[in-house]
N, C-alpha and C positions, 0 to 999 in steps of 0.2 A: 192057892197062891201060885202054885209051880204051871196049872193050866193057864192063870190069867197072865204069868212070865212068859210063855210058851206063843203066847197071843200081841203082847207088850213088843217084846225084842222085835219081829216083824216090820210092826209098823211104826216103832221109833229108826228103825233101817230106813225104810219107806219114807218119812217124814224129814229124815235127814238128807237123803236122797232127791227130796223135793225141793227141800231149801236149799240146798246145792246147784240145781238145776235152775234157780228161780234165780240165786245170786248172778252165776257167769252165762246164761243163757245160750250156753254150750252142752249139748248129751253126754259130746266124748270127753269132757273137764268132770264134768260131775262124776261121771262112770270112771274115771282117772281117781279120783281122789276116793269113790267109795271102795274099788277093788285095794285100795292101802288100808282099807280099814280092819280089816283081819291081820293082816302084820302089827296092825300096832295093838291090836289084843292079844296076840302071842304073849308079850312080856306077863300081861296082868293074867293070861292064864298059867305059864310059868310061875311065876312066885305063888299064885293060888298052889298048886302042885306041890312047889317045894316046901309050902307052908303046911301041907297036907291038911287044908282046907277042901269040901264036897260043894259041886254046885248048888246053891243053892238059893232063894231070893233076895239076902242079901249081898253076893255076890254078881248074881246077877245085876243087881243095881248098880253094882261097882262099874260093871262091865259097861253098862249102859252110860254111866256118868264117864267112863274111860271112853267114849267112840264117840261122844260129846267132842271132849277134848282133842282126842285127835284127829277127828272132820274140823276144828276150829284150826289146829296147828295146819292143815292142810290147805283149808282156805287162803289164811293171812299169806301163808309160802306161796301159793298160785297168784293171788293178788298182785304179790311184789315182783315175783318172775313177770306177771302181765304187766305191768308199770316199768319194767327195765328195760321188754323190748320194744314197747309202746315209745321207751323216748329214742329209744337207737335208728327206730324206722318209724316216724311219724310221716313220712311221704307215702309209706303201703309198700312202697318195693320188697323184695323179697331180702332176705338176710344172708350172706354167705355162712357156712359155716363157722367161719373164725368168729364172727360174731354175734351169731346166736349162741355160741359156746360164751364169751364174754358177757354178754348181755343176761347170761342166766347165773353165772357165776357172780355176777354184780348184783342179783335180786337174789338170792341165797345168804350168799354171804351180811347183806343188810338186815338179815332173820338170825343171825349167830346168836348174839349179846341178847336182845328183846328174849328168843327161846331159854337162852340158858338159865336167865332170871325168873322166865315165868315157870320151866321145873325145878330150879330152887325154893321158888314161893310155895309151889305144887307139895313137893317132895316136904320143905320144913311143915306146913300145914295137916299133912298126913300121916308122918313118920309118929307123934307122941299118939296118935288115935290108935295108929297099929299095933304097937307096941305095948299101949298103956292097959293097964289091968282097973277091977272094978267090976263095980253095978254096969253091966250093960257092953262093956268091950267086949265081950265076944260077938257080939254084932256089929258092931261097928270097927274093927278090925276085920271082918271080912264082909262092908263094903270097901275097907280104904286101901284093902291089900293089891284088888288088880288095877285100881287108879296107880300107886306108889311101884308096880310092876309094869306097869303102861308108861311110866315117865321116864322109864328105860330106853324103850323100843317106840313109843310115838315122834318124840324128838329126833332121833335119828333118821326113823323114817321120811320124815318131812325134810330134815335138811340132806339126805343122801339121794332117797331112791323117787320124791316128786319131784326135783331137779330133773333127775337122767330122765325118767318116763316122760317129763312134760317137754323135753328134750325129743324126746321120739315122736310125740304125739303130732308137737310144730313140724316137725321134716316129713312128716307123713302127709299132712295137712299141704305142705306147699308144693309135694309132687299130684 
């Protein structure tokens, strides 16, 4: 099982990376939102850690269903940044600074409220799995543990640091 995880992880990277690619038909978008993808497992392998949980394939699974989630948190946030400054310069001219700073802040912040509810859905939906004892939770408390440890650090990610970086990406882009 730990060789065919070994094989899995790979090319579910790869295959998330494709449909990335295939969505914004951009290299540097997709390479943008996969390099966030290791910060936003930090959290789910933090709590693995502090829960003194071992890797293993159900955690991996976790992990797998957590870079799910936040390549999806990543997309919808690049989406909306791309639809804010799509309507600021629908002529194609370039953007001064002040408002692509504006224009990204306006496609962020319309991601607050939708995010916070979908990791309270996230978080309320996994929280009695982690926790709950029985036939069979010790498996499925550690798939749910680095999901419920990723709904830390995915959410933030997306609304902090694909902001700034897709901020950097555009001004690199227009020089």
């Amino acid at each position: 099982a730990n060789a065919r995880l070994r094989l899995m992880v790979p090319v579910t990277l790869l295959i998330i990376f494709l449909l990335l690619y295939i969505t914004f038909r951009r290299f540097d978008e997709a390479l943008l939102l996969m390099a966030t993808l290791p910060l936003a497992l930090s959290g789910g392998i933090w709590l693995l850690y502090l829960m003194n949980f071992n890797l293993s394939v159900a955690t991996g699974i976790g992990l797998i269903a957590l870079a799910g989630v936040a390549a999806e948190f990543g997309v919808v946030m690049l989406l909306y940044l791309r639809q804010a400054l799509d309507a600021r310069h629908s002529d194609m001219t370039s953007l001064n600074p002040a408002d692509l700073d504006d224009a990204i802040r306006e496609g962020a912040l319309l991601r607050v409220r939708p995010k916070a509810m979908t990791v309270a859905v996230i978080l309320a939906g996994l929280l009695p799995i982690l926790l709950g004892e029985g036939t069979g939770s010790e498996i499925m408390s550690r798939i749910a543990a680095p999901m419920v440890g990723g709904m830390i650090t995915a959410p933030l990610l997306s609304m902090l640091v694909v902001p700034t970086a897709y901020r950097l990406l555009y001004r690199a882009r227009q020089r």
